[in-house]
N, C-alpha and C positions, 0 to 999 in steps of 0.2 A: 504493500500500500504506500509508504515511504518514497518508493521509487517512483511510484504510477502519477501521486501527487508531484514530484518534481517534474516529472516529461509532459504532464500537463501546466505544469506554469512555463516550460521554454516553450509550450504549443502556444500557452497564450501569450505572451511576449514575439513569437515570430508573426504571431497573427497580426500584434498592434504594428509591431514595424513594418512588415507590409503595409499596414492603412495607412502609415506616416508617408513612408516613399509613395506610396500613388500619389497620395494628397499634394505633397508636394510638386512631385511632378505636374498633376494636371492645374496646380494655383500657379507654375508659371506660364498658362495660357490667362488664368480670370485673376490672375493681379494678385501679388506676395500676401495682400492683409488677408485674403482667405484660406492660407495655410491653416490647419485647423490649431496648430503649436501658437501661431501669431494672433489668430484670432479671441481665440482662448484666455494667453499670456495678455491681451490688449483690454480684455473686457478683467480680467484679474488686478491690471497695471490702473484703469477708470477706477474700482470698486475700492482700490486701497487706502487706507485711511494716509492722511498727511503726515502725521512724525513716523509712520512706516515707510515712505517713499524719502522722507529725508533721510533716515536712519539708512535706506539702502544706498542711497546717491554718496555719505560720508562712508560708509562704511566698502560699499563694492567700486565706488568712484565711475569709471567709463565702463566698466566691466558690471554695472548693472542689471542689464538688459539678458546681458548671457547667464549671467545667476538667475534669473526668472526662469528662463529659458529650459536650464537645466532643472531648476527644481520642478517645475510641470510637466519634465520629460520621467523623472525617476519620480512622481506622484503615478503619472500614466503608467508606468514599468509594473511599478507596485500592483495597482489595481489589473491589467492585463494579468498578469499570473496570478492572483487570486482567480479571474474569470477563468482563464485556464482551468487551474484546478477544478473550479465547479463543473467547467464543459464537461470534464472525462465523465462524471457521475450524471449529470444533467445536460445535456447537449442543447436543449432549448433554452436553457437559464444563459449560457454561452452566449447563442444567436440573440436574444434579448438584451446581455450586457453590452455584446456589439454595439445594437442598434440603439441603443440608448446614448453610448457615447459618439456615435456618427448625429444623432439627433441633436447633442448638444453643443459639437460642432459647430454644424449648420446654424446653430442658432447665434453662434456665436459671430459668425461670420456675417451673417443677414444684417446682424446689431451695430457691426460697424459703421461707421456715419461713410456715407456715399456708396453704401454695397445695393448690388441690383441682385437681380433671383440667381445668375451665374456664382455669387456666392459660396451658395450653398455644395456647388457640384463638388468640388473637392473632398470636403466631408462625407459625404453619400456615395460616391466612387472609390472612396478610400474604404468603406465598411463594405460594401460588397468586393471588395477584394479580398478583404480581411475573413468577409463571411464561408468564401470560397476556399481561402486556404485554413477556415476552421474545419469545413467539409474533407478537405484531402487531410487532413492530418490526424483524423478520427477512423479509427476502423471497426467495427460491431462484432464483438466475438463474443459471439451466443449473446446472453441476456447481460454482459457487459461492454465495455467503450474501450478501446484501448489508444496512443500514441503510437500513430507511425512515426520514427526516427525519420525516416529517408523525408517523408511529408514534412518535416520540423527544418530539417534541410533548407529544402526547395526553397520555403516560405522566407526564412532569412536570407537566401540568395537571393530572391527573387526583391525580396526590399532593402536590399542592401546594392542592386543595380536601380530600381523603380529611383531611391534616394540619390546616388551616384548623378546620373540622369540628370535630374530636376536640380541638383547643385550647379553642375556646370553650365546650362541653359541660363540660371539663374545669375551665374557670377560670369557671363562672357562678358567682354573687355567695353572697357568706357570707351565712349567714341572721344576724339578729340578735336577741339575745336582750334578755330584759325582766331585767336584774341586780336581785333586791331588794339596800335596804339593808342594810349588815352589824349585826350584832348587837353589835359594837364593834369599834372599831379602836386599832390599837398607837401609842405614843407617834411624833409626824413629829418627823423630824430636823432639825435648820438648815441649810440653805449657806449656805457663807460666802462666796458668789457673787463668789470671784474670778476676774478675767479666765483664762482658758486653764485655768482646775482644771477637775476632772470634774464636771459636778453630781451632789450629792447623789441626788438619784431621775434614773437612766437612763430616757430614752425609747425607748418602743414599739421604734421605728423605728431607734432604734441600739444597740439589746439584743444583746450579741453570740449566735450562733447558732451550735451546734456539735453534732451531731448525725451518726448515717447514711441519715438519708431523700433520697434521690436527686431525690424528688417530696414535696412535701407531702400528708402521708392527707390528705381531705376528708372527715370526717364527718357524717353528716346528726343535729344533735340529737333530731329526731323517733323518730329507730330507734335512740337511742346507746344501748348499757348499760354496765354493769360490773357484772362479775362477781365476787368474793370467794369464792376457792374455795381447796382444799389443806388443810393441818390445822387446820381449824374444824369446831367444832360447830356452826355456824350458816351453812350458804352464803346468799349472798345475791345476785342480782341486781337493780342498781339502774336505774332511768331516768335523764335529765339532769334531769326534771323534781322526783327523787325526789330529788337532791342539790341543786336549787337550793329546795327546800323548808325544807331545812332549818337550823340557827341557824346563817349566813354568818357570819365574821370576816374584819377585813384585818390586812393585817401587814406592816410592811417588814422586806425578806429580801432579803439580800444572796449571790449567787450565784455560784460559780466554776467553771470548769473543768480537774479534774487536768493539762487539754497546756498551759496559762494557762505563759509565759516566764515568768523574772523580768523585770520591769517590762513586761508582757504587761497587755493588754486584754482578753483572756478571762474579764471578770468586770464581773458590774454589780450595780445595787441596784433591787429595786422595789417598789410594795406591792401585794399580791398580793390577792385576795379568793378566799375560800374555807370545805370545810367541813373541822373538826378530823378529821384521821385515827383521831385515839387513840378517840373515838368510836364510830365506822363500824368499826374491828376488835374491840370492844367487843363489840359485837351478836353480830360473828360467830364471837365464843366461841371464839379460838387455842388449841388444843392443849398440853399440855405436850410441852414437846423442841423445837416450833416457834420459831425461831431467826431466820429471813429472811425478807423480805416480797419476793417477784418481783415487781416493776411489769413487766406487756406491755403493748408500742405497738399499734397497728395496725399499722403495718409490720412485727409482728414482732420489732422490738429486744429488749432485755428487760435489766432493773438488778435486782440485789439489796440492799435496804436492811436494816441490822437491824433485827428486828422491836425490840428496845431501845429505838429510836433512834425511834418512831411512838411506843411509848408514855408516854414517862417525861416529860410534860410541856411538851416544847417545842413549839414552832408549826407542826407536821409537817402539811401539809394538803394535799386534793385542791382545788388550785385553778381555776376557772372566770375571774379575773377579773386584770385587772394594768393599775394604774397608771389605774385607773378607768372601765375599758373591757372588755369579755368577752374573751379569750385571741386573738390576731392567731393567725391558724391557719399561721406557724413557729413559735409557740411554743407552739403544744399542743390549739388550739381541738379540741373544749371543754372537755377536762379535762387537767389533768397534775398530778404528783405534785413535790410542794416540801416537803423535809426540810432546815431550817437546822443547818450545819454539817457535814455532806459534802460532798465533790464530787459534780460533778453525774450523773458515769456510774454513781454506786452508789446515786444520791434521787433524780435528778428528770426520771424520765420522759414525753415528751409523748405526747398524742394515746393516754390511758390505755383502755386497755377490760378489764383483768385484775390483779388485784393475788391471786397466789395465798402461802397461807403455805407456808412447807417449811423446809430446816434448810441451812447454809453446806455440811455435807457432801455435802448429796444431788444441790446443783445449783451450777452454775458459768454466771453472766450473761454477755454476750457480751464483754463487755472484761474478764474475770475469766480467761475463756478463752482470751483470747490474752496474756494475761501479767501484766497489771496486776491492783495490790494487792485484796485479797478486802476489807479494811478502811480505809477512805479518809477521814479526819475531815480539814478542812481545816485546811492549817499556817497561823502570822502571818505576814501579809506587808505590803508596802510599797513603793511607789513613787510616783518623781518624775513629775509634769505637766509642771509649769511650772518653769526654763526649759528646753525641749527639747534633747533630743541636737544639737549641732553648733550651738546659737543663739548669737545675737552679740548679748548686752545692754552696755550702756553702763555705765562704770563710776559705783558710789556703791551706796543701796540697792537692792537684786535680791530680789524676791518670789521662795523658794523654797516652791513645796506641791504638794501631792498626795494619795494617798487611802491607807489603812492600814485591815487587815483582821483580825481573828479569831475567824469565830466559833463563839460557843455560850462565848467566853472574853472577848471584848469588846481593845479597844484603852485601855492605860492610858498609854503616853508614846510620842514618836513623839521621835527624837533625826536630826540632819543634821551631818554636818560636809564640810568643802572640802579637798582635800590630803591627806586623811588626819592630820587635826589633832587636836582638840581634839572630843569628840561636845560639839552645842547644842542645849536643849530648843527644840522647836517649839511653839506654839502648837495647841490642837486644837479642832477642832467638837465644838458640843452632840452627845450619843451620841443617837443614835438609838434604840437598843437593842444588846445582846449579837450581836444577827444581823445586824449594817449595820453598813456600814464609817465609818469615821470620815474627813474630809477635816482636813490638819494645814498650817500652813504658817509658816517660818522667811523673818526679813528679815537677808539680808545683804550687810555691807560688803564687795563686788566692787570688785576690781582689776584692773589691765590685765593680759589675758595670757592661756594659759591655764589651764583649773581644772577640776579635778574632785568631786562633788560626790556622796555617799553617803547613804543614808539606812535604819533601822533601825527596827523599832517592836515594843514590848513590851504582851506579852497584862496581862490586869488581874493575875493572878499574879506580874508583874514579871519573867515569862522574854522575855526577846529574842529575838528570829528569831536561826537561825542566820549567821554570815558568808560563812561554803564554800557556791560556786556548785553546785547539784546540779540533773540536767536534769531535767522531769517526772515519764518514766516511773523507776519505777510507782507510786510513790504521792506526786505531787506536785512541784514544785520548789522550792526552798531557796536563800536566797541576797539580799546586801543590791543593791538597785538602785543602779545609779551612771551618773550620763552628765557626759559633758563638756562644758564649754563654754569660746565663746571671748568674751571681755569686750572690748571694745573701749574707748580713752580717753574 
């Protein structure tokens, strides 16, 4: 019995991976959110309460999404092999636990915002395949059930290509585009390329990433559009061809996001290449009353930016380009929206295909909805690099520095003190502009022992960040950075 229970939980476990590889497979015809893994993990990622989704952002950092991921893969694991095991004894309890979870699927995928009846198919196509290699893998001997081996087989090779398949269909190669020259670009900043500080312009590659796409959209440029719809007199659908036509600008813009800790990484700088927003809503003739500008993703997400806030001048742009290179598709390829001096849940939407107008009252974006602030301008901030929490420098001069933010307000002193002493001006980097943050850095006489070390920075109006530690939600955190360290003789 021991045994028969075991070769029925690897029957049902080859059963569900079959359903996962067809699924897969047939969602890269009807669009990645209907994987039933993504669908699923997307309505589980909606449902979760807010200091859980914080606690995972601090806790798994970029690596988020794949920790959901996995944990709904080995939930599924689990439950498949208990079905298993019941099949051998009850073979209809089996076919019903199937249909149950191809049902719940489907449901899940229908619930996604912009999903049509094709949905569902992947779910439904994936249980009848699963239902069929529960059928081969059972064999009736007399008045009991038993596990075909060879059928347990088949069923994991068989979804172990069906998945194979739909990976690579899924991850074939970005197209790349021809980026013209920009029509100007914004003042470059200096680093002050000290050892262990941040550099001045973040790379691609460790741009921090915070978003709800389970899967990255892939969109094809050839069919992209965007649409400018809601209270305009002008709607407008545009091509990708139709916005890299026209007068590109770059800019460096410095980026944050509201769950960013104090002395959090949730923020970087980069220069962006793009076309002016204030423009392109220009055309399409706003409304009076119209108040907010809805960025939708393809996935569905959705920000409200104020519509103020595109036009009054600053560097509000739909960007194609970052850091000199067409948009890496986690960060938006090929368009997304960059408004300097928000947070990033209420500007800078990726993987753009809608920007509708409408008014604060009439709609609530998706983090608006679950609690966080309706008006999100980013507060000053500040923190230590170098030297790290719990580091052991030697005593005499100790390079302290790091990066200091405010924008749309710019950085005008950055102050550090040790012990809670005396505050010392810091030395700052050339500004970049109002929208980049500024890199600062203080030399001090270190002593043996230990020390603690604080640091503050003041917007170009001469107000100081606050002192009081405040957690992000809902409109940001607050609060002077400080780490300790141990100085050794």
């Amino acid at each position: 019995m021991p045994d028969m229970r075991s070769r029925g939980a690897l029957a049902g476990l080859a059963c569900a991976a079959l359903a996962l590889g067809v699924a897969e497979l047939v969602s890269v015809l009807t669009g990645p959110r209907t994987s039933p893994l993504v669908a699923v993990g997307g309505a589980v990622v909606d449902a979760t309460p807010e200091p859980v989704k914080e606690f995972a952002i601090r806790t798994f950092g970029a690596n988020d999404k794949n920790a959901l991921l996995l944990g709904t893969g080995l939930l599924l694991a689990a439950c498949a092999a208990v079905l298993g095991t019941l099949a051998v004894r009850r073979p209809l309890a089996g076919y019903a636990g199937l249909g149950l979870f191809g049902l719940l699927g489907a449901v899940a995928a229908l619930t996604r915002p912009g999903a049509g009846p094709a949905a569902a198919l992947p779910s439904l196509i994936g249980v009848v395949a699963a239902a069929g290699a529960l059928r081969f893998t059972l064999r009736s001997d007399g008045p009991q059930w038993r596990v075909d081996r060879r059928g347990v087989l088949i069923a994991f090779g068989a979804a172990a290509l069906a998945g194979l398949a739909g990976f690579r269909l899924a991850r074939r190669d970005q197209p790349v585009l021809a980026l013209p020259e920009p029509v100007s670009a914004g003042p470059a900043g200096t680093d002050m390329k000290l050892p262990e500080l941040t550099s001045f312009v973040t790379p691609n590659d460790t741009f921090y990433r915070v978003d709800t796409a389970l899967v990255i959209p892939r969109l094809d440029p050839g069919t992209y559009r965007l649409r400018i719809t809601g209270m305009v007199g002008r709607p407008l659908t545009l091509t990708l061809d139709d916005l890299l036509a026209r007068g590109l600008v770059e800019r460096e813009i410095t980026l944050t996001c509201v769950s960013n800790e104090v002395g959090g990484e949730l923020a970087g700088n980069a220069r962006w290449l793009g076309v002016p927003l204030r423009g392109l809503l220009g055309e399409a003739r706003p409304r009076a009353g119209a108040d907010q500008v809805v960025g939708r993703s393809a996935d569905g997400w959705t920000a409200g930016t104020p519509l103020a806030a595109c036009l009054d001048g600053r560097d509000a742009l739909l960007a194609v380009g970052m850091n000199g290179t067409q948009l890496p598709p986690e960060h938006g390829f090929p368009v997304r929206m960059i408004v300097p001096g928000l947070y990033g849940y209420v500007s800078a939407t990726k993987w753009l295909t809608e920007l509708e107008l409408s008014t604060f009252a009439a709609f609530d974006p998706y983090w608006v909805r679950r609690g966080w602030a309706e008006q999100a301008p980013i507060k000053t901030f500040s923190r230590i690099d170098t030297p790290r929490p719990f580091a052991r420098p030697r005593a005499g001069l100790v390079t302290v520095a790091g990066v200091a933010w405010a924008q749309r307000r710019g950085i005008s002193r950055v102050q550090v003190r040790a012990d809670g002493g005396a505050w010392q001006e810091a030395s700052l980097g050339t500004v970049g502009s109002i929208d980049t943050w500024r890199q600062w850095a203080w030399r001090w006489e270190a002593t043996p022992g230990r020390h603690t070390l604080e640091v503050r920075a003041a917007d170009t109006a001469g107000e100081f960040q606050p002192g009081e530690r405040r957690a992000p939600f809902p409109d940001g955190a607050t609060g002077w950075h400080a780490v300790v360290v141990m100085v050794s003789a």
